[in-house]
mmCIF file as Biopython writes it, N, C-alpha, C and O atoms, coordinates in Angstrom:
data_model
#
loop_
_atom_site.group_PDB
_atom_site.id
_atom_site.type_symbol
_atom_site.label_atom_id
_atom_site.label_alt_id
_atom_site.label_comp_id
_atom_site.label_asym_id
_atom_site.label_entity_id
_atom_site.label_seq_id
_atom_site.pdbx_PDB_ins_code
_atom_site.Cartn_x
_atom_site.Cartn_y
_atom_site.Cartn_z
_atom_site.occupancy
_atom_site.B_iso_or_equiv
_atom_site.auth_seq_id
_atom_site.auth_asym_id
_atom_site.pdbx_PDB_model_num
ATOM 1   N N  . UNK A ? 1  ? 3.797   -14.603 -31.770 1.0 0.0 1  A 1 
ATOM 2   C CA . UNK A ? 1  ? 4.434   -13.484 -31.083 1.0 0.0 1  A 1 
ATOM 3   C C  . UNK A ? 1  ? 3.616   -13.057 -29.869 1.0 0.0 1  A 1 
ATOM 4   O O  . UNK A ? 1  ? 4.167   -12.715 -28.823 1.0 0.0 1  A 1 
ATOM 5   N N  . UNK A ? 2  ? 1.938   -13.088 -30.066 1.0 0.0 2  A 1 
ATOM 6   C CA . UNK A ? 2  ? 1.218   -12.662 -29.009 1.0 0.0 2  A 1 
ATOM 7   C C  . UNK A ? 2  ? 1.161   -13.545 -28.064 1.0 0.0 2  A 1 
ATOM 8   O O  . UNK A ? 2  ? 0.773   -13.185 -26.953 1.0 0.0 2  A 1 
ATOM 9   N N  . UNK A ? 3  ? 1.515   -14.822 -28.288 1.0 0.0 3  A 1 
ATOM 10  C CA . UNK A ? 3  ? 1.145   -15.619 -27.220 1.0 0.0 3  A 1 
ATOM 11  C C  . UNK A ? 3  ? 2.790   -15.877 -26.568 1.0 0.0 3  A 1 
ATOM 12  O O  . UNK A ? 3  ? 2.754   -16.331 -25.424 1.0 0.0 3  A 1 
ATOM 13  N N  . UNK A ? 4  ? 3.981   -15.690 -27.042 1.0 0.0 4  A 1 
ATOM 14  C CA . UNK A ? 4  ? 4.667   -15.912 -26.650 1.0 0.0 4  A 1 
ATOM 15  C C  . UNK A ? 4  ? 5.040   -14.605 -25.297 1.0 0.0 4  A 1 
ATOM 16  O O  . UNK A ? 4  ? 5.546   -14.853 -24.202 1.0 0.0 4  A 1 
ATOM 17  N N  . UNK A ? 5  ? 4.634   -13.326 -25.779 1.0 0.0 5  A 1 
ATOM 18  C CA . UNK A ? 5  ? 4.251   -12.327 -25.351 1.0 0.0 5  A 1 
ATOM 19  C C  . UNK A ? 5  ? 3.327   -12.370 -23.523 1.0 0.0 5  A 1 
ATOM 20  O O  . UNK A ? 5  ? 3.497   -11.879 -22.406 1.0 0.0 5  A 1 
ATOM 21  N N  . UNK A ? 6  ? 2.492   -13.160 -24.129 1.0 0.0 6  A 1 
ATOM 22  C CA . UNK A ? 6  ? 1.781   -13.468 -22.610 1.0 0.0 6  A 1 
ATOM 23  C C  . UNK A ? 6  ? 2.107   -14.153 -21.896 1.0 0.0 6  A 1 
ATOM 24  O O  . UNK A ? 6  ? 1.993   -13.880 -20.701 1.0 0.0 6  A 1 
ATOM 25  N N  . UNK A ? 7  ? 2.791   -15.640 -22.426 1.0 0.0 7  A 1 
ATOM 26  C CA . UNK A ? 7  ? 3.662   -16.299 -21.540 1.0 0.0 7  A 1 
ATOM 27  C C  . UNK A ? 7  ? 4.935   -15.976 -20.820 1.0 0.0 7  A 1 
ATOM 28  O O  . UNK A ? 7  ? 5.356   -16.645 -19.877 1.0 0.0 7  A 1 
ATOM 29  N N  . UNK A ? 8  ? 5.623   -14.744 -21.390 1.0 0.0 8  A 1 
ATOM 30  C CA . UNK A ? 8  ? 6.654   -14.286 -20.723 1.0 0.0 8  A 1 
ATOM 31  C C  . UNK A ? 8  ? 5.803   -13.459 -19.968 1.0 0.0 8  A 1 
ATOM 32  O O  . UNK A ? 8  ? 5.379   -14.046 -18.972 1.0 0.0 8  A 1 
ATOM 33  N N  . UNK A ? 9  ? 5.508   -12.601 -20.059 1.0 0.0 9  A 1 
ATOM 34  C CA . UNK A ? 9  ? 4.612   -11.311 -19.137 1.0 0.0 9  A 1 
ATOM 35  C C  . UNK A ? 9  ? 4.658   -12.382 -17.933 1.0 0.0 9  A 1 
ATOM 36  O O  . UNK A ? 9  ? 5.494   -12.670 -17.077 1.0 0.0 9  A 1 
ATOM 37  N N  . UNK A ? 10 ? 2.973   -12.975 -18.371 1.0 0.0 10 A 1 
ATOM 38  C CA . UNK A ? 10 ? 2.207   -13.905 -17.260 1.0 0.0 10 A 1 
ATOM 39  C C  . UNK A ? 10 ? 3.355   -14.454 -16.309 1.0 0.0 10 A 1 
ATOM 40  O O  . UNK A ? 10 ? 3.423   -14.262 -15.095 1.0 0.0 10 A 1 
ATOM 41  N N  . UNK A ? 11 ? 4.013   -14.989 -16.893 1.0 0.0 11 A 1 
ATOM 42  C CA . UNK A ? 11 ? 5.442   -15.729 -15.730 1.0 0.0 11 A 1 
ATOM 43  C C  . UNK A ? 11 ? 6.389   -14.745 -15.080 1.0 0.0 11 A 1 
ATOM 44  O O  . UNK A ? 11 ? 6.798   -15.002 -13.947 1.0 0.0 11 A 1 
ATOM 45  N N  . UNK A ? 12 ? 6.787   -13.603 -15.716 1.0 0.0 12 A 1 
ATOM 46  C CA . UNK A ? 12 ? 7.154   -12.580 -15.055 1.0 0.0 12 A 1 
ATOM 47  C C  . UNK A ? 12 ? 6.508   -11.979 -13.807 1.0 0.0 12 A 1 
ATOM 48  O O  . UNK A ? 12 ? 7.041   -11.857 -12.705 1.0 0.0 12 A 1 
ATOM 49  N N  . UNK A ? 13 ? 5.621   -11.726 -14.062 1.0 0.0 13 A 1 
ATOM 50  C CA . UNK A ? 13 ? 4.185   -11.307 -13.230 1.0 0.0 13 A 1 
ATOM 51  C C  . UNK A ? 13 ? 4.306   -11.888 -12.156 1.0 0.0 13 A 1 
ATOM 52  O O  . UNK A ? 13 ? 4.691   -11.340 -11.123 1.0 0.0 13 A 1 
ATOM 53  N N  . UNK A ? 14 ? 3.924   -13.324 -12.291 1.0 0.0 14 A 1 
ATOM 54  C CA . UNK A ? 14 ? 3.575   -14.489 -11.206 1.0 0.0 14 A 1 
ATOM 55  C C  . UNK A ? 14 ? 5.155   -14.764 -10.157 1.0 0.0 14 A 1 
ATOM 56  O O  . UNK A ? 14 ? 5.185   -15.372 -9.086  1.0 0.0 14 A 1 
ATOM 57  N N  . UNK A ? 15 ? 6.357   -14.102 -10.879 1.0 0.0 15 A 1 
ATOM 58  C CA . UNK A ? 15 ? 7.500   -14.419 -9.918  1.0 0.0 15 A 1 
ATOM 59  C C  . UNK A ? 15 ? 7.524   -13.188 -9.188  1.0 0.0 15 A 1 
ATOM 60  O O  . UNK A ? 15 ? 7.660   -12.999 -7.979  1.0 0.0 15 A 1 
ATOM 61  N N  . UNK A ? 16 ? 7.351   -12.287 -10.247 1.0 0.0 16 A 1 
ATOM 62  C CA . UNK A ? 16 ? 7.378   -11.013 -9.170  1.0 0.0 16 A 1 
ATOM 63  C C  . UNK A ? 16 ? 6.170   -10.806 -7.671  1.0 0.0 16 A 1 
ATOM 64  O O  . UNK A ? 16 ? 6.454   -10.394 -6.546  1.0 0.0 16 A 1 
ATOM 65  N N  . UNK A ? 17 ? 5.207   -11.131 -8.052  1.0 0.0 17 A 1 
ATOM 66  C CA . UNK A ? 17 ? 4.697   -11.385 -6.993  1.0 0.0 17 A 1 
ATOM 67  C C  . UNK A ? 17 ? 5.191   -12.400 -5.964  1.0 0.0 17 A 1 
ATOM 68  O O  . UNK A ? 17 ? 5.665   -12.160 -4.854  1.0 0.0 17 A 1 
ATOM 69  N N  . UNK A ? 18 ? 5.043   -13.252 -6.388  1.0 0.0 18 A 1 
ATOM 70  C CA . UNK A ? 18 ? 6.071   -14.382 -5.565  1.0 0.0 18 A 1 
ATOM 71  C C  . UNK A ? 18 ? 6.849   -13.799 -4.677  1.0 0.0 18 A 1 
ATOM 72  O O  . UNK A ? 18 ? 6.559   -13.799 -3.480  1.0 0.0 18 A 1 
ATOM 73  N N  . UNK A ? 19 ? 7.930   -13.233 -5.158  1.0 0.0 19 A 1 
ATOM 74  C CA . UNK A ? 19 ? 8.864   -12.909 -4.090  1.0 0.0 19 A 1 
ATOM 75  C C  . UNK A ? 19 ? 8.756   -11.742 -3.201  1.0 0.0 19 A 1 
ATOM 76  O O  . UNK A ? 19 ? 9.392   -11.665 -2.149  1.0 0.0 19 A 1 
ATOM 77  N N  . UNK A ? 20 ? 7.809   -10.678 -3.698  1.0 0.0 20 A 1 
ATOM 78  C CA . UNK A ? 20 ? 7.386   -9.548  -3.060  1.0 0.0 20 A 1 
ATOM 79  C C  . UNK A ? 20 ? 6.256   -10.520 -1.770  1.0 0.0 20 A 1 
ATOM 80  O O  . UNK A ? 20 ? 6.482   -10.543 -0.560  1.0 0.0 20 A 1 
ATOM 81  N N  . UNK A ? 21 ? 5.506   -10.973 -2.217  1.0 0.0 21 A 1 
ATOM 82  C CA . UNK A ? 21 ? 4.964   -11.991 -0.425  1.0 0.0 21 A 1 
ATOM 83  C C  . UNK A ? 21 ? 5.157   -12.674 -0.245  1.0 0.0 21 A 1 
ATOM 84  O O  . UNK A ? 21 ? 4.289   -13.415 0.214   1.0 0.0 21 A 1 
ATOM 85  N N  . UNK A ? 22 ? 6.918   -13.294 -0.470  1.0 0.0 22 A 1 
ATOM 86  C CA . UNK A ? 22 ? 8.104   -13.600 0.177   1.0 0.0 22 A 1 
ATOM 87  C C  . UNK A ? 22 ? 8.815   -12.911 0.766   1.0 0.0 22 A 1 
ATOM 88  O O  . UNK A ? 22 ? 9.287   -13.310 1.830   1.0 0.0 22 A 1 
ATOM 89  N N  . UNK A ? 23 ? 9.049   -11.943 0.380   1.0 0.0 23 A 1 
ATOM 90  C CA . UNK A ? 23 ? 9.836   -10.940 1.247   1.0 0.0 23 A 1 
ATOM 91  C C  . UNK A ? 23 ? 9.835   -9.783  2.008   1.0 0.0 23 A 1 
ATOM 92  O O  . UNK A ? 23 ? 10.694  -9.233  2.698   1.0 0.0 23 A 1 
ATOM 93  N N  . UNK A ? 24 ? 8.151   -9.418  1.605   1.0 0.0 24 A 1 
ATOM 94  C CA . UNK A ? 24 ? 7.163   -8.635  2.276   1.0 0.0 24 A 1 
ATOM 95  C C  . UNK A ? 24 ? 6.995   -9.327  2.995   1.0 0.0 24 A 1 
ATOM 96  O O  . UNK A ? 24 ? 6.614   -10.457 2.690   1.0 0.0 24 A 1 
ATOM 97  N N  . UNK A ? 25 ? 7.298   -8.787  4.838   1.0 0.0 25 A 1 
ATOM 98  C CA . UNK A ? 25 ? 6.519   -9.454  5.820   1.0 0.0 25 A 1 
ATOM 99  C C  . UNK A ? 25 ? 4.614   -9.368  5.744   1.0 0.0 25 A 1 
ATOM 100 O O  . UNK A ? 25 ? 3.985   -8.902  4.794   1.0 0.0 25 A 1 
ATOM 101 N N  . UNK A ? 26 ? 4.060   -9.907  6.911   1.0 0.0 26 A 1 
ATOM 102 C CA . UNK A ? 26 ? 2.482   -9.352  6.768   1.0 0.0 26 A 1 
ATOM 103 C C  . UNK A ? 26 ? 2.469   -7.993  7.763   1.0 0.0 26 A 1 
ATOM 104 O O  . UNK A ? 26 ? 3.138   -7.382  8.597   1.0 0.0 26 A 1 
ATOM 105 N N  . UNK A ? 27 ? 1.195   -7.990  7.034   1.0 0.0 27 A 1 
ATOM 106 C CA . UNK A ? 27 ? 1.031   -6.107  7.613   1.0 0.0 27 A 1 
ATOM 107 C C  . UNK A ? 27 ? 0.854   -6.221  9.233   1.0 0.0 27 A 1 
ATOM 108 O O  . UNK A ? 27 ? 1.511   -5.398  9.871   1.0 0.0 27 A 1 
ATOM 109 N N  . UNK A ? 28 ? 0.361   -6.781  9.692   1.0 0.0 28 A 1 
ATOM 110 C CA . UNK A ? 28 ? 0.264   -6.848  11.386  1.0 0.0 28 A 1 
ATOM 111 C C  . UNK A ? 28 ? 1.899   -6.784  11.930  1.0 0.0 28 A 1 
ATOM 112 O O  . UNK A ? 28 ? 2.152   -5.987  12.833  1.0 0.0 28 A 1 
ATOM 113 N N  . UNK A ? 29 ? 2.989   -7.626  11.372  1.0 0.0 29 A 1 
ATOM 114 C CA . UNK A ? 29 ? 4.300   -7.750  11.874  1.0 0.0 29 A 1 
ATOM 115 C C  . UNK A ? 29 ? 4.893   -6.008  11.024  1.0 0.0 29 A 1 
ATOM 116 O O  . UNK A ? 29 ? 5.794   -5.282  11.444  1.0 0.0 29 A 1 
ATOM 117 N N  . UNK A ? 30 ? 4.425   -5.886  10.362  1.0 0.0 30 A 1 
ATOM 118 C CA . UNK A ? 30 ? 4.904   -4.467  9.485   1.0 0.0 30 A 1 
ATOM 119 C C  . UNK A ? 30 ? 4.498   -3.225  10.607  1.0 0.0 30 A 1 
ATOM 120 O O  . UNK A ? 30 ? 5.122   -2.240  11.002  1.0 0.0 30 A 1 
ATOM 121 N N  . UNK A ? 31 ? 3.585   -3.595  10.815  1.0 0.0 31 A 1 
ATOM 122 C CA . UNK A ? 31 ? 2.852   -2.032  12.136  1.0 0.0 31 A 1 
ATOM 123 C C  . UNK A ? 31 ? 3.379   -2.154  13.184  1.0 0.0 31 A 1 
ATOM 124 O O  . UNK A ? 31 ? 3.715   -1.206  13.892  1.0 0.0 31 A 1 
ATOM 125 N N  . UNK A ? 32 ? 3.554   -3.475  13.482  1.0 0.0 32 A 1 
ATOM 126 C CA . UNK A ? 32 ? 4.695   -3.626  14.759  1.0 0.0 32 A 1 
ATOM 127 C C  . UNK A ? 32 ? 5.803   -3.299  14.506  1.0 0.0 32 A 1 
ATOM 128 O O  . UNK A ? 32 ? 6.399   -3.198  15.578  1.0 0.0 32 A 1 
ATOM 129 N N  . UNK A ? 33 ? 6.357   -3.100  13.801  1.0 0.0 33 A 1 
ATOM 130 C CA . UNK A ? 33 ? 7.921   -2.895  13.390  1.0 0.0 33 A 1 
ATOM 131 C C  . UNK A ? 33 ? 7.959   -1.529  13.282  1.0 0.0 33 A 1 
ATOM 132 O O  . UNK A ? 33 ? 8.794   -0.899  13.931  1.0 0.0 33 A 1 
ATOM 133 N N  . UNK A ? 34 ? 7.053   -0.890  12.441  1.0 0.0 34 A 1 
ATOM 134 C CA . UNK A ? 34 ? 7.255   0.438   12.592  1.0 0.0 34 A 1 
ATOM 135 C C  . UNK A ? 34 ? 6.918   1.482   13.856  1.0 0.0 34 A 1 
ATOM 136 O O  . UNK A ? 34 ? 7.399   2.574   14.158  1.0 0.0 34 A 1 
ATOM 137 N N  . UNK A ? 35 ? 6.079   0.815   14.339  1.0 0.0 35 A 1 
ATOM 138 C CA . UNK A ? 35 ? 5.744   0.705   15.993  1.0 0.0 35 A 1 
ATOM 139 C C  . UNK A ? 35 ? 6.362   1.193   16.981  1.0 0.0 35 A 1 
ATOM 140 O O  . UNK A ? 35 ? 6.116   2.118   17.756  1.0 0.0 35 A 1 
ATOM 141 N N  . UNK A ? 36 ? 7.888   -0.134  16.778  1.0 0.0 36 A 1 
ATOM 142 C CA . UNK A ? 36 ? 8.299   -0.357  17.533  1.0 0.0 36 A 1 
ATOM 143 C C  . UNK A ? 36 ? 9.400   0.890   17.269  1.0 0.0 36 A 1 
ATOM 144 O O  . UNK A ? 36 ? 9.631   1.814   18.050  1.0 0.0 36 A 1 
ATOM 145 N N  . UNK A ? 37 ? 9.924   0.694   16.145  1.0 0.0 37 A 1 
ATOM 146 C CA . UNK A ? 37 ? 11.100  1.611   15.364  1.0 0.0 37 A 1 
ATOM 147 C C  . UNK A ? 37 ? 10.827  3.168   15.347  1.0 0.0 37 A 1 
ATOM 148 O O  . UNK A ? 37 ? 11.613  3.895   14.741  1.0 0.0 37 A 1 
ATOM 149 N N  . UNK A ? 38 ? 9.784   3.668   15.967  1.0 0.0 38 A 1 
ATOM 150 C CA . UNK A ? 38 ? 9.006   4.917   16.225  1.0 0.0 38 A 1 
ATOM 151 C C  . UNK A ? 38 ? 9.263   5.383   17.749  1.0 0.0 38 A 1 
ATOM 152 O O  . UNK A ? 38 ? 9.954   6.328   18.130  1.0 0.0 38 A 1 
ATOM 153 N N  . UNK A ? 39 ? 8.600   4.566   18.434  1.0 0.0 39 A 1 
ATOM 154 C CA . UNK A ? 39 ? 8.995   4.021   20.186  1.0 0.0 39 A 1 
ATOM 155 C C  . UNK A ? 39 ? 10.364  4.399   20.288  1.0 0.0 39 A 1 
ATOM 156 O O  . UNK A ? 39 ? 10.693  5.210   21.154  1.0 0.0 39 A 1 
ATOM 157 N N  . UNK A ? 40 ? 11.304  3.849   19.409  1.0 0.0 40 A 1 
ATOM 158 C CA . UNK A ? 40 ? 12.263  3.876   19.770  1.0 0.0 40 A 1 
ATOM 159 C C  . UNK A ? 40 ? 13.245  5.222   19.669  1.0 0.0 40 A 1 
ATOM 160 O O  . UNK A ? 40 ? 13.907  5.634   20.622  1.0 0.0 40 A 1 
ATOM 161 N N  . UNK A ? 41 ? 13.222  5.808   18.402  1.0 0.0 41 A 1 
ATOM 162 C CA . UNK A ? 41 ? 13.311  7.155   18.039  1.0 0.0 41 A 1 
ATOM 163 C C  . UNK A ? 41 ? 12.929  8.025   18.962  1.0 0.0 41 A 1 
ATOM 164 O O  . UNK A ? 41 ? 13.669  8.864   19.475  1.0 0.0 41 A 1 
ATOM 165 N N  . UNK A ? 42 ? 11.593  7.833   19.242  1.0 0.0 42 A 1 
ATOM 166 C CA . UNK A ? 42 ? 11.164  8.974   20.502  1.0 0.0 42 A 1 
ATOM 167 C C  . UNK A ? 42 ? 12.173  8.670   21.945  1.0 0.0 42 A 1 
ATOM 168 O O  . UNK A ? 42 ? 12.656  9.731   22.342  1.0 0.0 42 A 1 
ATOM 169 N N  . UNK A ? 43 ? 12.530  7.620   22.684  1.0 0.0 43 A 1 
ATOM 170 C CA . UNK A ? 43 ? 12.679  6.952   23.258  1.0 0.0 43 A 1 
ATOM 171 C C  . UNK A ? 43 ? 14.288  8.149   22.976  1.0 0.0 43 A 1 
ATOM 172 O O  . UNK A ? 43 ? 14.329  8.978   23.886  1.0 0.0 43 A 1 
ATOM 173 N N  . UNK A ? 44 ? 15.153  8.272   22.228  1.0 0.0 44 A 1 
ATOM 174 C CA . UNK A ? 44 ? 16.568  8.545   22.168  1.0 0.0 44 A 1 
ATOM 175 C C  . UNK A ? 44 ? 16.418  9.828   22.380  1.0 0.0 44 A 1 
ATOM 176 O O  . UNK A ? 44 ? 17.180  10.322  23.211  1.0 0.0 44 A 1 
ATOM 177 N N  . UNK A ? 45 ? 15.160  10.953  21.533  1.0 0.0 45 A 1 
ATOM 178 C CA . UNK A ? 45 ? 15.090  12.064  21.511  1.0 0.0 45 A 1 
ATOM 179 C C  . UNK A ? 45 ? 14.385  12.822  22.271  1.0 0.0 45 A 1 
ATOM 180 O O  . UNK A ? 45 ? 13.188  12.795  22.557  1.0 0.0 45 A 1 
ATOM 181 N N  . UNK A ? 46 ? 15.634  13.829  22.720  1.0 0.0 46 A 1 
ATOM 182 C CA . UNK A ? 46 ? 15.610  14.634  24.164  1.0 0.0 46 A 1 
ATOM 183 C C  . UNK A ? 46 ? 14.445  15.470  23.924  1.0 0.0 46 A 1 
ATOM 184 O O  . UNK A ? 46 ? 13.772  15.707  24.927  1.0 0.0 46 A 1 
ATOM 185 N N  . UNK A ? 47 ? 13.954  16.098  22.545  1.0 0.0 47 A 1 
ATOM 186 C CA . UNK A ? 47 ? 12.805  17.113  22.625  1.0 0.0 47 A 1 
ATOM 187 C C  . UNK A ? 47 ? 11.436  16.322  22.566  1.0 0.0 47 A 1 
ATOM 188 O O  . UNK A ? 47 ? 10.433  16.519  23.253  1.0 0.0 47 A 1 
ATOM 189 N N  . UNK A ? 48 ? 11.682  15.198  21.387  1.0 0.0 48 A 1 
ATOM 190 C CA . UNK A ? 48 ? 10.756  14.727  20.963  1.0 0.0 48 A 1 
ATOM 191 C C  . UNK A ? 48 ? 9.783   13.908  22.209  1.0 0.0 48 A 1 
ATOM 192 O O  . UNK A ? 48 ? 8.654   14.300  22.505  1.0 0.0 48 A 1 
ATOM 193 N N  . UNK A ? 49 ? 10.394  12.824  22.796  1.0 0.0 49 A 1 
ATOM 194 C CA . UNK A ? 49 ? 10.361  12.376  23.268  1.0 0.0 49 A 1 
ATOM 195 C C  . UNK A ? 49 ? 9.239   12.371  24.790  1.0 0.0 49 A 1 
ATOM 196 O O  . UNK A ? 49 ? 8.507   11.435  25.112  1.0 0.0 49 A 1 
ATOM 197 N N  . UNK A ? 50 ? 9.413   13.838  25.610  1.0 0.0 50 A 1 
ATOM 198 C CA . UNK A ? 50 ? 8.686   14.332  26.514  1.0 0.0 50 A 1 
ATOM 199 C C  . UNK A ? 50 ? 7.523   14.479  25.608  1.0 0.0 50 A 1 
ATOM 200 O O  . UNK A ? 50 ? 6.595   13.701  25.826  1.0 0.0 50 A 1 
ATOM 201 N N  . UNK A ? 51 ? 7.395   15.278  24.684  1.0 0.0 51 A 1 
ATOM 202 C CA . UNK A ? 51 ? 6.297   15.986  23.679  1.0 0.0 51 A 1 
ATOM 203 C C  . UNK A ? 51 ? 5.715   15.316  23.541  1.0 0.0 51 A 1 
ATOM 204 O O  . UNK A ? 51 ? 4.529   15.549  23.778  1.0 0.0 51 A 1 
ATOM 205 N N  . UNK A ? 52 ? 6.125   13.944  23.042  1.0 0.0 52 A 1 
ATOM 206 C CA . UNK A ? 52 ? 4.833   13.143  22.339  1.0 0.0 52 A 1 
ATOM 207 C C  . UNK A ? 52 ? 4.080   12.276  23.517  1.0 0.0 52 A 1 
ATOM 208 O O  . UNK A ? 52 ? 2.878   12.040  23.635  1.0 0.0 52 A 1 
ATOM 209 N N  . UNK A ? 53 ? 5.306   11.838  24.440  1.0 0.0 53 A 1 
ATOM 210 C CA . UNK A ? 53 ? 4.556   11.267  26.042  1.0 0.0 53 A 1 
ATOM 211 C C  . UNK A ? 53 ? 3.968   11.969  26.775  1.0 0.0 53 A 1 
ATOM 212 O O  . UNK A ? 53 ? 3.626   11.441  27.833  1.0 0.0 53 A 1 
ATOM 213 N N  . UNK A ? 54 ? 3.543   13.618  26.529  1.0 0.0 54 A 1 
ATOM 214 C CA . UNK A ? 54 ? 2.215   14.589  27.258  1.0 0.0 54 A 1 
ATOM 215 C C  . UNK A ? 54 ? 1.595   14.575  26.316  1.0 0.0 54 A 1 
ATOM 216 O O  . UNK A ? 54 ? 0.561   15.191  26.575  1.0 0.0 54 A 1 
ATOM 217 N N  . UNK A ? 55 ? 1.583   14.239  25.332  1.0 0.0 55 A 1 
ATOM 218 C CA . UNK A ? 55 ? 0.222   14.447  24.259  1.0 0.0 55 A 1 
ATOM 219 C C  . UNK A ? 55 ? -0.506  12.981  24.307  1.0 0.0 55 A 1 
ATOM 220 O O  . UNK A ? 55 ? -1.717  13.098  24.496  1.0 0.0 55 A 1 
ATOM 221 N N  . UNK A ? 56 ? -0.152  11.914  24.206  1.0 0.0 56 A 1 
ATOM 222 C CA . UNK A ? 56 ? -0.701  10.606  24.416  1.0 0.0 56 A 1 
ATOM 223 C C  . UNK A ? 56 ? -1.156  10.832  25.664  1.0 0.0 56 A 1 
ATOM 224 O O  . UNK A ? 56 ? -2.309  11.263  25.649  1.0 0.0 56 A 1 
ATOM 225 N N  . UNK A ? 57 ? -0.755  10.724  26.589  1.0 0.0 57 A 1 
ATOM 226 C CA . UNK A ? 57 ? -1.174  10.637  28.081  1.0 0.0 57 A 1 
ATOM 227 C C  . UNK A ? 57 ? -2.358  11.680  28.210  1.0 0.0 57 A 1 
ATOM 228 O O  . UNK A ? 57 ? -3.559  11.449  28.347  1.0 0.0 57 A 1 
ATOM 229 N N  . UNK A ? 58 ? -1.796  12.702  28.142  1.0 0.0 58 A 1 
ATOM 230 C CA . UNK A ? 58 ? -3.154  13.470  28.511  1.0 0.0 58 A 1 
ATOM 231 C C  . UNK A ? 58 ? -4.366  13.923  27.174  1.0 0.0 58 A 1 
ATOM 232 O O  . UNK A ? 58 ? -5.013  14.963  27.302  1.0 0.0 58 A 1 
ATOM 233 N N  . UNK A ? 59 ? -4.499  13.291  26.308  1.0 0.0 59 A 1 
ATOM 234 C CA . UNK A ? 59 ? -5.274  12.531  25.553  1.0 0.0 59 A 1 
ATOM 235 C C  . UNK A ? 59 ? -6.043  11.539  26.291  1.0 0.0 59 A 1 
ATOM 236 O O  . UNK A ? 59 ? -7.217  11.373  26.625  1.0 0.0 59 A 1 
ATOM 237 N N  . UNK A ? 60 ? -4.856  10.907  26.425  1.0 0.0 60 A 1 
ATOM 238 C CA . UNK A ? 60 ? -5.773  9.277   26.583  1.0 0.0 60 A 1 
ATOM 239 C C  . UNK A ? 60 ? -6.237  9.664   28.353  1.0 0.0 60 A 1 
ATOM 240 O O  . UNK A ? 60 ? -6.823  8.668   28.778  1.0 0.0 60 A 1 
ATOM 241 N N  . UNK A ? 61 ? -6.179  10.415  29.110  1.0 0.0 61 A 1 
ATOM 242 C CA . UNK A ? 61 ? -7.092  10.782  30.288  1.0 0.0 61 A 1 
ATOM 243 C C  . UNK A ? 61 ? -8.429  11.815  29.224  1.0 0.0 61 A 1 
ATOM 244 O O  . UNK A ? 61 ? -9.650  11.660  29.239  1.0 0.0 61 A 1 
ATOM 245 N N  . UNK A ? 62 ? -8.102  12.217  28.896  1.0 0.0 62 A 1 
ATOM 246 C CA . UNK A ? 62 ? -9.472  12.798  28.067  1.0 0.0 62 A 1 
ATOM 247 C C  . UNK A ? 62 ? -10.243 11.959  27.637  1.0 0.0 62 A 1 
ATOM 248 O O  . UNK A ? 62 ? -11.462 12.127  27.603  1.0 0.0 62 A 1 
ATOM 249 N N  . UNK A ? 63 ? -9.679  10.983  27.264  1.0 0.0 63 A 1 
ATOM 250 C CA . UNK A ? 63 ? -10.596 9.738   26.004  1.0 0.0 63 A 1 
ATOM 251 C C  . UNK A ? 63 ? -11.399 9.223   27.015  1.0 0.0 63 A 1 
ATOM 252 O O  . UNK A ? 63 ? -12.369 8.828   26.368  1.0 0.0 63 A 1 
ATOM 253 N N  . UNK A ? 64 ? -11.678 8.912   28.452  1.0 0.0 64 A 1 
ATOM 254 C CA . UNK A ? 64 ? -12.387 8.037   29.275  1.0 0.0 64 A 1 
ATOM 255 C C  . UNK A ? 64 ? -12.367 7.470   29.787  1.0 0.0 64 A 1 
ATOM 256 O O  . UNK A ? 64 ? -13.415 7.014   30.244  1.0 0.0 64 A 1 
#
């Protein structure tokens, strides 16, 4: 029973992973995506949009 027990688990386990970094992109293409999908949101919105492009900018003249 115990070992039949681990062999289902263990193989369960090993597919589920499987397909989660199968179908999970990698994290570098993931930060870009949300990145981009952020960019873009600001990009549509009339308040947001100015707000967050004077806070970056005149930041990043502060930074050096």
């Amino acid at each position: 029973m115990l070992r039949r027990y681990l062999i289902v688990n263990g193989t369960m386990t090993l597919l589920l992973y499987g397909a989660f970094f199968a179908l999970v992109p990698s994290a570098p293409n993931l930060l870009q995506s949300v990145r981009a999908t952020f960019d873009a949101v600001l990009m549509e919105s009339p308040i947001l949009g100015p707000l967050v492009n004077r806070i970056i900018l005149v930041s990043g003249n502060f930074a050096g």
